[in-house]
N, C-alpha and C positions, 0 to 999 in steps of 0.2 A: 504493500500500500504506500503511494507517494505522501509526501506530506502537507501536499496541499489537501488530497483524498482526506488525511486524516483529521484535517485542523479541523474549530467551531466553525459555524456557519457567520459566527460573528467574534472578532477580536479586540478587544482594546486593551492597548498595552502603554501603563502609565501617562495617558490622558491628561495634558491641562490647559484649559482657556481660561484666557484673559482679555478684559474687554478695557485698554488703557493699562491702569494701575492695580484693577483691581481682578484679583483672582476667584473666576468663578466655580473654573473645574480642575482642582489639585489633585493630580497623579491616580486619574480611575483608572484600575485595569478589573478587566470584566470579559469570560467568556462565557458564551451563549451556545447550547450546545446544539448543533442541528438535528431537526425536528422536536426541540424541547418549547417550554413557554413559559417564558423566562419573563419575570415582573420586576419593574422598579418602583421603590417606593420611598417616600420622604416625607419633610413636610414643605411647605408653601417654600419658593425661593432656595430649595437644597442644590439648584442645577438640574435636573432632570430635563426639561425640556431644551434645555443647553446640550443636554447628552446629547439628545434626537436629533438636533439641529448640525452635530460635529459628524455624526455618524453620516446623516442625507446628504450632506454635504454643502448645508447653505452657510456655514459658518467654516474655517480655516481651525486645524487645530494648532494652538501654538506651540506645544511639542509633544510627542508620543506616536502611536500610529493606529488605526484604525484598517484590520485588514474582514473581508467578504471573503468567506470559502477560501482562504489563507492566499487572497492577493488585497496588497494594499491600496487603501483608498486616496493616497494623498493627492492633492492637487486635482481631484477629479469634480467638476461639476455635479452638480443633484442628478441632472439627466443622464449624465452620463452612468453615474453610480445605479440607477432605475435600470439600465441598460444591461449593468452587470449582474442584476435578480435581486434588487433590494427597491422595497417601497413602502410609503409611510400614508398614515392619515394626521390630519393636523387636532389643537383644541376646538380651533375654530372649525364647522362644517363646511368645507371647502367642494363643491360641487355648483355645473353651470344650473343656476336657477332655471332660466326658460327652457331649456331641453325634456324632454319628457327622461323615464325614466329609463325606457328603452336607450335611449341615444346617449346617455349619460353613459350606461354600463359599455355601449356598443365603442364609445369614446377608448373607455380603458383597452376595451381590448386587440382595437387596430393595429399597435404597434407591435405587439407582443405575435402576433400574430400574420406579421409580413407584411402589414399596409401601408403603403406610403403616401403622400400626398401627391396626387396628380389630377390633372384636369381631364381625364377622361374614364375613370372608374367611378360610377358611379355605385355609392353603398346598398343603396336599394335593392339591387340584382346580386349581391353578395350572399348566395342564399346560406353557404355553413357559416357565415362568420353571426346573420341574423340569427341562425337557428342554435346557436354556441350563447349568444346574447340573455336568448330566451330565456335557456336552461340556466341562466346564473340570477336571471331574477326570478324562476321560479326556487333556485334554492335559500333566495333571500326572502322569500313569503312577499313576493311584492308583487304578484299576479296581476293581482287585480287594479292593479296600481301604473302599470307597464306605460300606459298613454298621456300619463302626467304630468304636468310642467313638475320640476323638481322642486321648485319654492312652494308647492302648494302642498308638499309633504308636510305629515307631523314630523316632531323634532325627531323621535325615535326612527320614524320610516328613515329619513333623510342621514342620520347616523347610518342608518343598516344600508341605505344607498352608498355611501364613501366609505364604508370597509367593502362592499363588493367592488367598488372602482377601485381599491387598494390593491385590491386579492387579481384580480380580471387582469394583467398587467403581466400575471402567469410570476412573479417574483419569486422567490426561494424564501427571503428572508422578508417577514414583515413586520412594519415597527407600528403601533397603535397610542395616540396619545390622548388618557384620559375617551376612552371611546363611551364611555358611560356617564360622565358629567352632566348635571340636569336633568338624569333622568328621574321616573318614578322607579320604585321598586319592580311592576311588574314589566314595565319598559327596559330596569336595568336584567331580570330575569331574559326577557326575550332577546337581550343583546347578546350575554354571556352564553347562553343556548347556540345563538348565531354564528359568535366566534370559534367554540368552539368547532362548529361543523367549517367553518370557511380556512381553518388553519388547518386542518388536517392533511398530516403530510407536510407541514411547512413551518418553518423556524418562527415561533412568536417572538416581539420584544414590545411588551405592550407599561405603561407608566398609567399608575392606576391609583385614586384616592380612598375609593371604596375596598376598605379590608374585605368583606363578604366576597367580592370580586377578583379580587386576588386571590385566596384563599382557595376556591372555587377552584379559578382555571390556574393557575402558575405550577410548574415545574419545580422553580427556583424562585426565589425572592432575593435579589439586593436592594438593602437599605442605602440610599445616600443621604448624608447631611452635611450640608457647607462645601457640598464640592467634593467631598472624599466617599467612600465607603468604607459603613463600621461595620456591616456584616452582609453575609451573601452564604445560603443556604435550603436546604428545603423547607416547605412554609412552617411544617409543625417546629423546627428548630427555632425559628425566627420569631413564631409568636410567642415562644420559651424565652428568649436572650431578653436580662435585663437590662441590658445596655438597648435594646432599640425597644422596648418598652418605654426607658426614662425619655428615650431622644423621640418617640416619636408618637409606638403605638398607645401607649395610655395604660392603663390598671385594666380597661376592659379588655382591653386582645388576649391577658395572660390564662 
């Protein structure tokens, strides 16, 4: 087995940004083991969504390295890094409003799937790429939903739309941030149900505030605070350590 064969599907190796003077991400190292689902967790301002951002590639890391199926990421653009089978959802729900829901999904999967932009293909007549479309919203419970402008989704629908635009991409490694935020309880059940059927086969790295949700789907748990990591383990270890009990989860997780 080569060693690229054997790496994680995700690597960071002593990690730190800084934005000016001040240091936000001090020396992460973190592997992510492929086909695992792996959680990060803090509290408000620990860096986490700084992680996501070093990892996609919208930010620069200022030193350490960040390697995908053990090639590294540096200097690579977001797209480019999508390219290489890594992709993300954001906090904010990032999907084109006016497009129905078909075309949204159908979005994602153009590229992944050999299509490039020309003035004489027209998508309509596409019949396996529509009928590939289909099958992804009918795995997202969105049937019924298929002809929808996408602003006119509930908040929950429109979450479950941009993790199938996440997934649809055909990506190896997927990163989810905060996929569950604002929901209700039964909304945050029908997310984690979602997930896990839309990961399957595929590397999680989801950043997640709801313990019940974590606890649920993760693999692994790392804690970060202030930029570093105090612990990284499986979840029952983690809801044990009193060190990310004081730092984070509270008297109720133990």
């Amino acid at each position: 087995m080569s060693a690229t064969s054997a790496a994680p599907g995700l690597r960071l190796t002593d990690v730190h940004k800084s934005f000016g003077p001040t240091a936000v991400i001090m020396g992460v190292s973190l592997d992510v083991a492929r086909g695992s689902r792996h959680a990060i967790i803090g509290p408000n301002g620990a860096g986490k969504t700084t992680l996501f951002n070093l990892i996609s590639g919208r930010f620069p890391v200022t030193s350490g390295t960040i390697e995908l199926n053990g090639q590294k990421l540096d200097g690579l653009e977001p797209h480019e890094i999508n390219r290489r089978g890594l992709s993300r959802s954001f906090q904010v729900t990032s999907i084109f409003a006016r497009m129905t829901v078909f075309e949204n999904i159908r979005c994602g999967l153009l590229w992944s799937r050999g299509y490039r932009y020309s003035f004489w293909h027209l998508l309509g007549g596409q019949r396996a790429l529509n009928e590939e479309t289909d099958r992804l919203i009918e795995r997202l419970n969105l049937q019924s939903r298929r002809n929808v402008p996408a602003g006119l989704l509930s908040y929950a629908e429109q979450r479950a739309l941009e993790i199938g635009i996440t997934v649809a991409g055909g990506a190896e490694v997927i990163l989810l941030d905060e996929p569950t935020a604002g929901m209700s309880r039964s909304e945050t059940e029908y997310a984690v149900a979602l997930i896990r059927t839309m990961s399957e086969g595929k590397t999680l790295l989801i950043v997640e505030h709801d313990m019940s949700v974590v606890f649920d789907l993760a693999d692994v748990v790392t804690v970060v605070v202030y930029g570093e990591v105090i612990a990284s383990g499986p979840p029952a270890q983690i809801r044990g350590d009193k060190a990310v009990q004081e730092a984070y989860l509270g008297t109720e997780a133990a």
